[in-house]
N, C-alpha and C positions, 0 to 999 in steps of 0.2 A: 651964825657964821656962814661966809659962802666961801666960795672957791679958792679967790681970793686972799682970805683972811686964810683961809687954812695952807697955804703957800706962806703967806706970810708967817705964820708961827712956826708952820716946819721951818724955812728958809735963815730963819731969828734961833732955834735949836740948834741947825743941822745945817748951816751956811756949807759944806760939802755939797750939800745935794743940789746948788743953784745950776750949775752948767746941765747933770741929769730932768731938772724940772725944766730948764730952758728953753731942751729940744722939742717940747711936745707943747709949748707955748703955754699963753693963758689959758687958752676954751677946752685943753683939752683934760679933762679933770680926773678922767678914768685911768688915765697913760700917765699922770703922775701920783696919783695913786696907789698906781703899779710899781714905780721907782721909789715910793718911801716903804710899799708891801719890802724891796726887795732889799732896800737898805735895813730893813727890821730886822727879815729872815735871813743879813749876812751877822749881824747884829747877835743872833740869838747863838748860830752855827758858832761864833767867834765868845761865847760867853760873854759877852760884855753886854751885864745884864741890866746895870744901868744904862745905857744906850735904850735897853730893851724898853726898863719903865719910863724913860723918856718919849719913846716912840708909841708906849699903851695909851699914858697919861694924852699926848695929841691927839690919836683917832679918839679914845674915849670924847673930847670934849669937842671932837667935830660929829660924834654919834649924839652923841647931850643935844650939843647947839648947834649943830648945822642946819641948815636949808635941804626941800628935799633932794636936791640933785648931791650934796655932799653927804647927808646919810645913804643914798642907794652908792654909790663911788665906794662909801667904807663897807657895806654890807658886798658889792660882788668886788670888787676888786681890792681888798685890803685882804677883808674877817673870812670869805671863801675859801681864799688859796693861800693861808696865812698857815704853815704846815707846824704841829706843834706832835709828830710821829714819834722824832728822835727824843733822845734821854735829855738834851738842852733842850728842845722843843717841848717838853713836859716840865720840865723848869720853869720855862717860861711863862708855860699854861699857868702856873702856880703864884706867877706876880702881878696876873690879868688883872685888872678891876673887873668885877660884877658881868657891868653892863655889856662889855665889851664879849665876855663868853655867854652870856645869853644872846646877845645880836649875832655871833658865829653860830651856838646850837640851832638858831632860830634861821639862819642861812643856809646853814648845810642840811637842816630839816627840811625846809624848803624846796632846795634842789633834789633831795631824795624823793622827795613825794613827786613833785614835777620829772623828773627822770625818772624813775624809777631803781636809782642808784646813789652806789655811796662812792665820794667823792676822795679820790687820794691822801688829801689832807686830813680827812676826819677820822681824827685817832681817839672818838670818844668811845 
């Protein structure tokens, strides 16, 4: 899966988010990956938690099958800052697939060793 494809399936989901993916065009992968980060995380705030596994089930299968510029997209700008602190936000942790909380531990482990710090979202 590249860019592309993964616009596309969000876009076939979550036709909402067309005019948000818009403004940051085709090429720009990280900045709409930011805008489905943030449609998730109103998604989660709002318990609507089917939305939520709708939203898992898509990065999961662009973390599976994507190309590497769409797995690094999901690993820093999806799984980084994907805040799962609050009491929904631990809900949600809890309808995660697998892969998707191993490519966050594995992110935010990451950043800690590279930083030397833990990172606002990691409520592990």
């Amino acid at each position: 899966m590249n860019a592309a494809e993964f616009r596309s399936l969000v876009l076939n989901e979550f036709p909402e988010l067309e005019q948000d993916f818009g403004e940051w065009g085709d090429d720009l992968l990280h900045l709409q990956m930011m805008e489905f980060l943030a449609f998730t995380q109103n998604a989660v705030k709002q318990r609507s938690f089917d939305i939520v596994t709708k939203c898992f089930t898509i990065a999961s299968a662009a973390l599976q099958d994507g190309d590497n510029a769409l797995k690094n997209a999901v690993y820093v700008s999806f799984l980084k800052d994907l805040d799962l602190s609050s009491d929904d936000g631990q809900q949600a942790a809890e309808i995660m697939p697998s892969d998707l909380k191993v490519g966050r531990d594995n992110i935010l482990d990451y950043d800690r060793k590279l930083l030397g710090r833990k990172w606002p979202t990691d409520s592990r």
